[in-house]
C-alpha positions in Angstrom: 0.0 0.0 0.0 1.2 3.2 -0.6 0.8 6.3 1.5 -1.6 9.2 0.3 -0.1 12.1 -0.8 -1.0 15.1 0.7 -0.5 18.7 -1.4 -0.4 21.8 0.4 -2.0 24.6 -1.5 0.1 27.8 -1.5 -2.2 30.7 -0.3 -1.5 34.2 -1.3 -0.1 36.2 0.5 -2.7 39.0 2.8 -2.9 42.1 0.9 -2.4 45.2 2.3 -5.4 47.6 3.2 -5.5 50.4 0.4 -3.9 53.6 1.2 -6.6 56.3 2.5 -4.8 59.0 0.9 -3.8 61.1 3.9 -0.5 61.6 4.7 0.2 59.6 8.5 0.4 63.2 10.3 -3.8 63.6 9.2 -5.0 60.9 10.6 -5.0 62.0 14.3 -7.0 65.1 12.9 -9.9 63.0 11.1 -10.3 60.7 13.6 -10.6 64.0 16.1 -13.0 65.6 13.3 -15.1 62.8 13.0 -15.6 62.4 16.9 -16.5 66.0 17.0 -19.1 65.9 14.1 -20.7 62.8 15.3 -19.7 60.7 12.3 -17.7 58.6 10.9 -14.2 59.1 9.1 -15.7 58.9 5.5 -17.8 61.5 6.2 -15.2 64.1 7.2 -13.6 66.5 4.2 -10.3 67.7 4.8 -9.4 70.9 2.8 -6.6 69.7 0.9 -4.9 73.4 0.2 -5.1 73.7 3.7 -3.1 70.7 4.7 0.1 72.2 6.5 -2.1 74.3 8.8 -4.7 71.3 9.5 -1.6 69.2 10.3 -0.5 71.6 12.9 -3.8 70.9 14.9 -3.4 68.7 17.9 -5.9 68.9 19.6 -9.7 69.0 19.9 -9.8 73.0 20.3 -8.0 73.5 17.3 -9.9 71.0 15.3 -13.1 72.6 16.2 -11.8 76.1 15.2 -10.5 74.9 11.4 -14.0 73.2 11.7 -15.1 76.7 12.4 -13.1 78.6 9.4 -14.3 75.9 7.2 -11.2 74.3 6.6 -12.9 71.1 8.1 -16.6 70.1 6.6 -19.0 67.0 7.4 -20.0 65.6 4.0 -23.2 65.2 3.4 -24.8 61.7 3.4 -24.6 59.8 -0.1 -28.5 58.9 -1.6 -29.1 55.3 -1.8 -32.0 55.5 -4.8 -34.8 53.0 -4.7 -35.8 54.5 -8.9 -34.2 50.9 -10.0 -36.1 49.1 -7.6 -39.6 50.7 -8.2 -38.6 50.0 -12.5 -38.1 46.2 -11.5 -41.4 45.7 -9.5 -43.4 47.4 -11.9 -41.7 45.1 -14.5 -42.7 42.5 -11.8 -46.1 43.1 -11.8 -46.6 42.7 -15.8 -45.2 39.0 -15.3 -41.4 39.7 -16.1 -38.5 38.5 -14.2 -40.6 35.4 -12.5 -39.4 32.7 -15.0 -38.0 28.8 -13.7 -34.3 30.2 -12.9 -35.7 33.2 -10.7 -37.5 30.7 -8.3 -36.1 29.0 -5.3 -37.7 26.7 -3.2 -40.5 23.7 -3.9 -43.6 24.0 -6.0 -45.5 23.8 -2.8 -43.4 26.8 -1.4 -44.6 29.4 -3.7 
């Protein structure tokens, strides 16, 4: 008898998480801005002509005065549309999209 083989499957390497785009001394600032504004770090525009004098502020007095001058802005919250939704039910409703490879589930299910 002869043993099994075994093969060990070489797994990539973990990639990296993508660069945010801010150099390491504007992080502390975002992460300040966002706690400030109530939001999260996504949210929080950072004026980019402004960058030497936003990565002077330290602290959570400064960040609400560049928040004051503007330098610092909450974006507003992206619109998640429901228009292609309300298309495909009323396509729905005149019989479309309901053929054998949309179903799941038994005969007796539906």
């Amino acid at each position: 008898l002869k043993a099994p083989v075994v093969v060990q499957l070489a797994l990539p390497p973990c990639l990296p998480r993508p660069p945010s785009g801010l150099p390491k001394a504007m992080k502390l600032q975002k992460r300040l801005a966002a706690e400030i504004k109530k939001c999260g770090r996504g949210r929080i525009w950072l004026d980019p002509n402004e960058s030497n004098e936003i990565s002077m502020a330290n602290s959570r007095f400064n960040i609400r005065k560049l928040i004051k001058d503007g330098l610092i802005i909450r974006k507003a919250v992206k619109m998640h549309s429901r228009s292609r939704v309300r298309k495909n039910l009323e396509a729905k409703r005149k019989g479309r999209h309901t053929g054998i490879g949309k179903r799941r589930g038994t005969k007796e299910a539906r």
